[in-house]
C-alpha positions in Angstrom: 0.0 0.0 0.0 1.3 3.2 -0.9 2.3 6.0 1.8 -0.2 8.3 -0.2 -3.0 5.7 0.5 -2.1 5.0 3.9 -2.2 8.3 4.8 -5.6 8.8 3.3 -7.0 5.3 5.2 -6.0 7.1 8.3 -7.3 10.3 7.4 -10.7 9.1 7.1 -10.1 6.7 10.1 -9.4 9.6 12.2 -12.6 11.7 10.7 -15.3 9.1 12.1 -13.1 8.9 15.7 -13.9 12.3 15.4 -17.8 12.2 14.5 -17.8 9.7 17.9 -18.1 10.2 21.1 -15.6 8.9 23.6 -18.1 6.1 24.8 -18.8 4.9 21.4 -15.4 4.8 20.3 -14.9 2.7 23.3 -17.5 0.5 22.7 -16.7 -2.7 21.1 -20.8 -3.3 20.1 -21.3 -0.1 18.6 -18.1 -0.4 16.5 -18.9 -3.9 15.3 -22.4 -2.6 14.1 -20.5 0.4 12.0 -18.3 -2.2 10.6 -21.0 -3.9 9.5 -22.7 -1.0 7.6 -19.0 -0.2 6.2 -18.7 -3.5 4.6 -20.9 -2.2 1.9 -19.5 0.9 0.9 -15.4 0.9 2.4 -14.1 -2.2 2.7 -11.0 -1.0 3.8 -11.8 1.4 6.6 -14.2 -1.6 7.6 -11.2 -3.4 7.9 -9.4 -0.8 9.8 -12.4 -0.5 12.0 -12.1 -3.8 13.1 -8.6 -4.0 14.2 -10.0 -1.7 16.4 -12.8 -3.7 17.6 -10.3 -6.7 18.1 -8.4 -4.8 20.2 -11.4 -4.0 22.6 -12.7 -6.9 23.0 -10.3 -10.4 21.7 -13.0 -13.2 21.7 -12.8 -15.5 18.6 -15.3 -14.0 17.1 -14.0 -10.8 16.5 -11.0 -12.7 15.5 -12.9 -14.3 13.0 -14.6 -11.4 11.7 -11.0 -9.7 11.2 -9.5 -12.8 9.5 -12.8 -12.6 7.1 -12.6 -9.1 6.4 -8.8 -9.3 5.5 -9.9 -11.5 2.7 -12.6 -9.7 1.6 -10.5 -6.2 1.4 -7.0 -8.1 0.1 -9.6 -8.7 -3.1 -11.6 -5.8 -3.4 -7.8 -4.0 -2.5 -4.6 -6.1 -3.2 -2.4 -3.2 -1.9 -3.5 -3.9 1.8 -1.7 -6.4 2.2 1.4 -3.8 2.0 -0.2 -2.4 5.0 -0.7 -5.3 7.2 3.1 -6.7 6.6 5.4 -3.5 6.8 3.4 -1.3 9.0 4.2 -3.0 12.4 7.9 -3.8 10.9 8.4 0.1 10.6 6.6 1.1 13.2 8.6 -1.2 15.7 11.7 0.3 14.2 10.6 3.6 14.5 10.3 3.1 18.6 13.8 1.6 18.6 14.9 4.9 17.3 13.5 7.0 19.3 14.2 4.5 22.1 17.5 5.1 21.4 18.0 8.7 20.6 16.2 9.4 24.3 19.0 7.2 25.5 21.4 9.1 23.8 19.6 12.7 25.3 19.9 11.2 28.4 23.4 9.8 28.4 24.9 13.2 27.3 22.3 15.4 30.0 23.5 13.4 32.7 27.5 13.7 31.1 27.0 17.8 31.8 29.1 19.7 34.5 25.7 21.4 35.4 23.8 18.5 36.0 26.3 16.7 37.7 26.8 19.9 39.7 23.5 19.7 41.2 23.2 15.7 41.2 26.3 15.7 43.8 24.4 17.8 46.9 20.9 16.5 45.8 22.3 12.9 46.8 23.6 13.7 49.7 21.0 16.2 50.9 18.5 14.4 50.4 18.5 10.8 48.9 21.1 9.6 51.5 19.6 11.0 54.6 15.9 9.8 52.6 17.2 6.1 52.1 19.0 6.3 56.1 15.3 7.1 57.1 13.4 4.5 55.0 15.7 2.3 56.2 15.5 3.0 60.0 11.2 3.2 59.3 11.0 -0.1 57.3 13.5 -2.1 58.8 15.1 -1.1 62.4 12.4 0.5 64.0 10.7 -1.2 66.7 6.6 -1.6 66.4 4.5 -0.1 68.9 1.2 -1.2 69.5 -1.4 1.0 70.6 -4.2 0.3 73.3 -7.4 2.8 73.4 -9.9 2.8 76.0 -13.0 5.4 76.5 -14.3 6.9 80.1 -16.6 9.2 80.9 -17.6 11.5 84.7 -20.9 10.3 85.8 -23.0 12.1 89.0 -25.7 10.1 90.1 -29.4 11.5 89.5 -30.1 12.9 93.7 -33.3 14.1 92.0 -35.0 10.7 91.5 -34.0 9.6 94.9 -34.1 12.6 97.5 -36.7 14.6 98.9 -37.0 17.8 96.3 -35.8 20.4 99.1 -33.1 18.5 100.2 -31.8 16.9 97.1 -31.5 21.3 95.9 -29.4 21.8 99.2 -27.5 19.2 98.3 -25.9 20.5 95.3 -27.3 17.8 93.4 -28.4 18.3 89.5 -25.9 21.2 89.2 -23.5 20.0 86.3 -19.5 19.9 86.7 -18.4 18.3 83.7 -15.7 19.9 81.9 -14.2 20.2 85.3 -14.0 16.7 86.5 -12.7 15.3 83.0 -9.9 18.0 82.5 -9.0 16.9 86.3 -8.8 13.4 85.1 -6.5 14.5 82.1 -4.0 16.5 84.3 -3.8 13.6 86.6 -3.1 10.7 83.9 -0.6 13.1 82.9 0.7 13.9 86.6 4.2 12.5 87.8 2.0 10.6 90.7 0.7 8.4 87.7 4.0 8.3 86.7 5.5 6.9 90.1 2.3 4.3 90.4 2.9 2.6 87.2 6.5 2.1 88.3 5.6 0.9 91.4 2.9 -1.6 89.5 4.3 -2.4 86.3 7.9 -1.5 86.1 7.2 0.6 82.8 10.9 1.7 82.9 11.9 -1.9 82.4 9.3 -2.3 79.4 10.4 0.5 77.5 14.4 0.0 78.2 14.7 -3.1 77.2 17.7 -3.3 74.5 15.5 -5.7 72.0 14.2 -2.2 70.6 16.0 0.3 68.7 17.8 2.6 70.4 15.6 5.7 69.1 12.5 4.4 70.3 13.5 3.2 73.6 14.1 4.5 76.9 17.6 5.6 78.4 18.3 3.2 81.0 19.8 6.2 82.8 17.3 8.3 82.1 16.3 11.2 85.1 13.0 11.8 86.4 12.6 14.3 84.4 13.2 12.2 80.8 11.0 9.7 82.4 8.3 12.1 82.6 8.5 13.3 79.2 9.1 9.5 77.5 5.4 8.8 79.7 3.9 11.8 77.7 5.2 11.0 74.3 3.5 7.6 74.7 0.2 8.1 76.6 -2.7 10.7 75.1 -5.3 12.0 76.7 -8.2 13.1 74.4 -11.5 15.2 75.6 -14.5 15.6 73.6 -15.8 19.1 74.5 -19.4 18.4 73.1 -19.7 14.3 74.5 -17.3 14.9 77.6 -16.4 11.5 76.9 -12.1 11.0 78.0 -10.4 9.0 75.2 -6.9 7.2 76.5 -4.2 5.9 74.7 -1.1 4.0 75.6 1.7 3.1 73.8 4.2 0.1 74.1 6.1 -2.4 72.6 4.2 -5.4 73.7 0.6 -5.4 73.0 -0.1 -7.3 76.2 1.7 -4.6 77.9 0.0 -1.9 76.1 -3.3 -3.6 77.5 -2.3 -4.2 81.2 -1.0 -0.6 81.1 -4.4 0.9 79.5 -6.2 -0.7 82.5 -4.1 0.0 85.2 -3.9 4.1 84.1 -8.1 3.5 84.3 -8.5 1.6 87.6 -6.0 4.2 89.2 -7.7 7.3 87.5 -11.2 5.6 88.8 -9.7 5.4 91.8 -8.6 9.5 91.7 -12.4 10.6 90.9 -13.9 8.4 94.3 -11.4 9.0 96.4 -11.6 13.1 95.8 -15.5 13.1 96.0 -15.3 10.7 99.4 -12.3 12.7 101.1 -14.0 15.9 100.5 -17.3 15.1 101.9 -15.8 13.3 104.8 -13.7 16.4 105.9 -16.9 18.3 105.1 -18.9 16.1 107.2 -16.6 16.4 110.4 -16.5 19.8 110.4 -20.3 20.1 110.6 -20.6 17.6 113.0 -18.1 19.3 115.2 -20.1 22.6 114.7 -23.5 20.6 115.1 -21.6 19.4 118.7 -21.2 23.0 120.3 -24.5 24.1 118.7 -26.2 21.4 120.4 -24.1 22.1 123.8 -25.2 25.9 123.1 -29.2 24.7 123.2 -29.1 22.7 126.2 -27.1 25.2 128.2 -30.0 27.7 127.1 -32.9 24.7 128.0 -30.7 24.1 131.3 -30.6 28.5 132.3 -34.2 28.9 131.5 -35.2 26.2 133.5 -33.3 26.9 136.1 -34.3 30.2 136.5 -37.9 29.4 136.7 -37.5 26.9 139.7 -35.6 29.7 141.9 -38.6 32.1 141.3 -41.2 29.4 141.4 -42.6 30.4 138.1 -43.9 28.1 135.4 -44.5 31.2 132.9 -43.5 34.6 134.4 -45.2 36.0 131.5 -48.9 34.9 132.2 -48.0 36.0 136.1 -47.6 39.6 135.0 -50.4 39.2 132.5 -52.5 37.9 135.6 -50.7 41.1 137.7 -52.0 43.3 135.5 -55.3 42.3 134.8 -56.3 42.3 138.5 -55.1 45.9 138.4 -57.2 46.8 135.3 -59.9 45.2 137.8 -59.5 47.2 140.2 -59.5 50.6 138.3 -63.0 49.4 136.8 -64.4 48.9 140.0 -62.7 52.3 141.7 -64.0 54.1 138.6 -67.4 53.0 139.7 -67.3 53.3 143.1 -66.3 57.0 142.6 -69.7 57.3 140.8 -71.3 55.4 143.4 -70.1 57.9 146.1 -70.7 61.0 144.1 -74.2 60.4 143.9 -74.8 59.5 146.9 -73.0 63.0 148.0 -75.2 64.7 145.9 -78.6 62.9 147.8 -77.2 62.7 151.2 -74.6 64.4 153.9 -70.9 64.1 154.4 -71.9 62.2 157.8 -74.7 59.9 155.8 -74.0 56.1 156.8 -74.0 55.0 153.7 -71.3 58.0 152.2 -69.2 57.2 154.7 -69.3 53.3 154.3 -68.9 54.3 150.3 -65.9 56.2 150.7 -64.4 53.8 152.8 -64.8 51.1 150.2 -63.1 53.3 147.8 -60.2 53.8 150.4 -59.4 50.4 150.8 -59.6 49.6 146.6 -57.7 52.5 146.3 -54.9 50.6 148.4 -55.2 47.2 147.1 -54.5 49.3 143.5 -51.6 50.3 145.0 -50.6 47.2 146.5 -50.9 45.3 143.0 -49.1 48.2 141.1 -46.5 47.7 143.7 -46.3 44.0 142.9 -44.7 44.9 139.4 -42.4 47.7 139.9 -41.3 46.8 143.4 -38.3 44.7 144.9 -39.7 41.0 145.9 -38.5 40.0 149.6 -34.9 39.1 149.3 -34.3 35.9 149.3 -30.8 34.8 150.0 -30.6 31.4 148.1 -31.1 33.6 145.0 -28.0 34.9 142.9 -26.5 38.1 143.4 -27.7 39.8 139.7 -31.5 38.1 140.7 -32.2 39.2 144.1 -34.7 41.8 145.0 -36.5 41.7 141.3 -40.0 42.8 140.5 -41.9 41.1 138.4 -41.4 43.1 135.6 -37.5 42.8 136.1 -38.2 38.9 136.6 -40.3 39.1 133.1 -37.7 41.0 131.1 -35.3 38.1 132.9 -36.9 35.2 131.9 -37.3 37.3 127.7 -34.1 36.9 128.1 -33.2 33.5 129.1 -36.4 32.6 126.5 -34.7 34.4 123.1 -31.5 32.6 123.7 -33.0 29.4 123.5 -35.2 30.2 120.8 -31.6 31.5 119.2 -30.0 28.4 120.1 -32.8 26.0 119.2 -32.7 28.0 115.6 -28.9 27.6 115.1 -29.5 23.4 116.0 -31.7 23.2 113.3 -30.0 24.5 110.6 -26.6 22.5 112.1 -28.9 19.7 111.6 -29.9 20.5 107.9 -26.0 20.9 107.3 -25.6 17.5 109.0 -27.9 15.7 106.8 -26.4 17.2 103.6 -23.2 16.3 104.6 -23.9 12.9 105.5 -25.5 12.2 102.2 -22.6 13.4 100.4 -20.4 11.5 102.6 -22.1 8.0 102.2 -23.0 8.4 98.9 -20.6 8.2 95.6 -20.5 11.5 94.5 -18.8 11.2 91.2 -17.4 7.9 89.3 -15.9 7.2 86.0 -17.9 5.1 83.6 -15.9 3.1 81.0 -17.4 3.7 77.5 -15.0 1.7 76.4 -12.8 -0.7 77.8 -9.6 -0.9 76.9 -8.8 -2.8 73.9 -6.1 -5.2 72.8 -4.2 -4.4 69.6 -3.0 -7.1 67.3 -1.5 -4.7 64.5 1.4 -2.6 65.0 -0.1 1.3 64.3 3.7 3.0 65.1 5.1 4.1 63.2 3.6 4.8 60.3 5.9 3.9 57.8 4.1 6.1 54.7 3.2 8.8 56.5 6.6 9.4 58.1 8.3 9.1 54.9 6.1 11.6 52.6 6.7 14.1 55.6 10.4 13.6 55.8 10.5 13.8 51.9 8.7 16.8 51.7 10.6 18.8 54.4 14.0 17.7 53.2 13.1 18.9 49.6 11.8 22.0 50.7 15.1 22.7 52.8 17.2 21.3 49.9 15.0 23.9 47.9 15.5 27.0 50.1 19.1 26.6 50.5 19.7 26.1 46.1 17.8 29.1 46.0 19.7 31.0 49.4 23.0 29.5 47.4 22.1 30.9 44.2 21.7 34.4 45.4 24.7 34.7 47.1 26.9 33.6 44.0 24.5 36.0 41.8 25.2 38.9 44.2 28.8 38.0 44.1 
């Protein structure tokens, strides 16, 4: 086949790729069907068309349909078969020479003083220390396992089980959340974690031991200090603001450590949250009960004064005495007040000397000093009595009255005081006996099989990236010194 009629076969080849769309032309059906309508007017884009269908889709059939139209076109078009014996012969060639000049290209690139220039501190800034790393990630690093466990701070509901008054005095229902779990971070994280897990598990034995590369491992002489901070870089403490829920995770090279070491740090943090809530309601609770112990001393010294005080003046209620006191005097002024009137009129209907004027007035005489006598009662010194106290001899009654006020309003004081020490006493006690605040495990903690540290890809697209960058900056920080020179 001639180069002109080649080039016009794939001419017209191309033009109905182009009238295609991409799914058509990719659709071994579809192509068969237009090879099919072909046949009858282009018998050798037909066959060009069906190379292309043999290609999709290689059953026998196709094969079979190729081999047939190959016939037909090598009659209709002797020339083909031109085409279908030196085109993949020159066209192989054809990649061998370019094969080969690209060589060539490549060969005399790499032979440059520039490019060498730059290949010398690119392999050494960066593939060598790249290949050190790989190596240390893939091969000498030790695995770490990774065990996860999920808590959250629980208060129990005093709402549900308290009577409504008391359960509000109590504190209970009011929310401290956000508190509680950041205390339980800081002390996972706290050097007395620290020291318990020594004391426990020997972690410092667990993560010295020489079986694991020296970069991942701890020093054997290793301060406090670096102990501390090796804990931190292997346990995490997670809190989710909305949920409040406290996610831990712990680190080792063992995955049955990793586990045992998860549930110690939660039985000990457990431990933390009951042990606060119980020690503070317990110091709580002794102080009121020592408070509730002088204001109850406080009452009955007031019971045992008031009481006292009545059996030395022989009162059972001084109060209704003076009431009584003064009554009988308002009595008496009635029945003077008419008496008076009594004797005026008889004045006015009889002599000075009249029996009965003179029996009248002496009636009003002698109420007139009973009045006086009773009035006397209230304002005047009692007899002295000598068995009496020095600050309570020779009272009236009103001065034994404003006494016994004041024996009576310290222990109404002190009976006041008791009952609010005993409100206090009953909060405290319920606080005291009851578990304030625990630690609910949402999760408990798990035990890995895989290895999650380190991750291998991760860590090497990182380092990659930052050592090209650096490589980057300091070419370009290089150039610009030797183009301001």
């Amino acid at each position: 086949m001639t180069k002109q009629a080649q080039l016009e076969l794939e001419k017209r080849f191309g033009d109905l790729k182009a009238i295609l769309t991409d799914e058509q032309w990719s659709d071994a059906d579809f192509l068969l069907k237009k090879v099919e309508e072909l046949e009858l007017t282009d018998m050798s884009l037909a066959f060009r068309l069906m190379q292309r269908v043999k290609n999709l889709s290689p059953i026998e059939a196709n094969q079979a349909k190729l081999r047939e139209l190959r016939a037909k076109a090598l009659l209709e078009e002797p020339e083909l078969a031109t085409l279908s014996s030196n085109e993949p012969s020159s066209r192989k060639a054809m990649l061998k020479d370019n094969a080969a000049n690209i060589k060539d290209k490549i060969v005399v690139l790499s032979a440059h003083p520039k490019f060498q220039k730059f290949t010398r501190p690119f392999a050494l800034c960066v593939l060598l220390p790249f290949l050190l790393f790989a190596f240390y990630q893939v091969i000498w690093a030790s695995p770490r396992y990774e065990s996860q466990a999920k808590l959250i701070v629980k208060e129990p509901d005093g709402m549900a089980t308290l009577d409504p008054a008391m359960a509000i005095m109590s504190g209970f229902g009011v929310s401290s959340g956000s508190l509680d779990t950041e205390l339980v971070k800081a002390f996972v994280y706290s050097n007395d974690m620290l020291i318990y897990l020594e004391d426990t598990l020997d972690i410092s034995k667990h993560y010295s031991n020489a079986e694991f590369d020296v970069f991942s491992r701890l020093d054997d002489e290793a301060s406090k200090e670096s102990r501390l901070k090796y804990y931190l870089d292997r346990v995490l403490v997670e809190v989710d603001e909305k949920s409040q829920v406290i996610s831990v995770f712990v680190q080792a090279f063992d995955p049955d450590f990793a586990h045992l070491m998860s549930k110690t740090i939660v039985d000990r943090a457990e431990w933390y949250i009951n042990e606060i809530g119980h020690n503070l309601a317990k110091k709580q609770l002794e102080f009121v009960m020592l408070e509730h112990k002088l204001v109850e001393k406080r009452l009955q010294k007031a019971k045992t004064e008031l009481l006292a005080f009545q059996r030395r003046h022989n009162l059972l209620d001084p109060q209704a005495e003076g009431m009584a006191l003064q009554q009988i005097t308002y009595q008496l002024e009635g029945q003077i007040a008419a008496k008076r009137t009594e004797l005026n009129a008889l004045r006015n209907s009889m002599s000075e000397n009249a029996p009965q004027v003179l029996q009248a007035k002496s009636q009003l005489e002698s109420m007139v000093e009973q009045l006086e006598n009773e009035r006397a009662r209230l304002t005047t010194d009692k007899t002295v009595d000598t068995s009496l106290p020095d600050d309570e001899k020779n009272l009236s009654v009103s001065q034994v009255m404003a006494k016994f006020s004041d024996f009576k309003i310290n222990m109404e004081l002190a009976l006041q005081a008791y009952t609010s020490s005993q409100v206090s006493l009953e909060k405290s006690r319920i606080e005291a006996y009851r578990q304030l605040k625990y630690l609910v495990t949402v999760e408990s903690p798990t035990l890995p099989q895989d290895a999650k540290y380190p991750e291998v890809f991760y860590n090497l697209s990182l380092f990659l990236a930052v050592i090209l960058m650096l490589f980057g900056i300091g070419r370009i920080v290089i150039a610009t010194v030797a183009e301001l020179r």
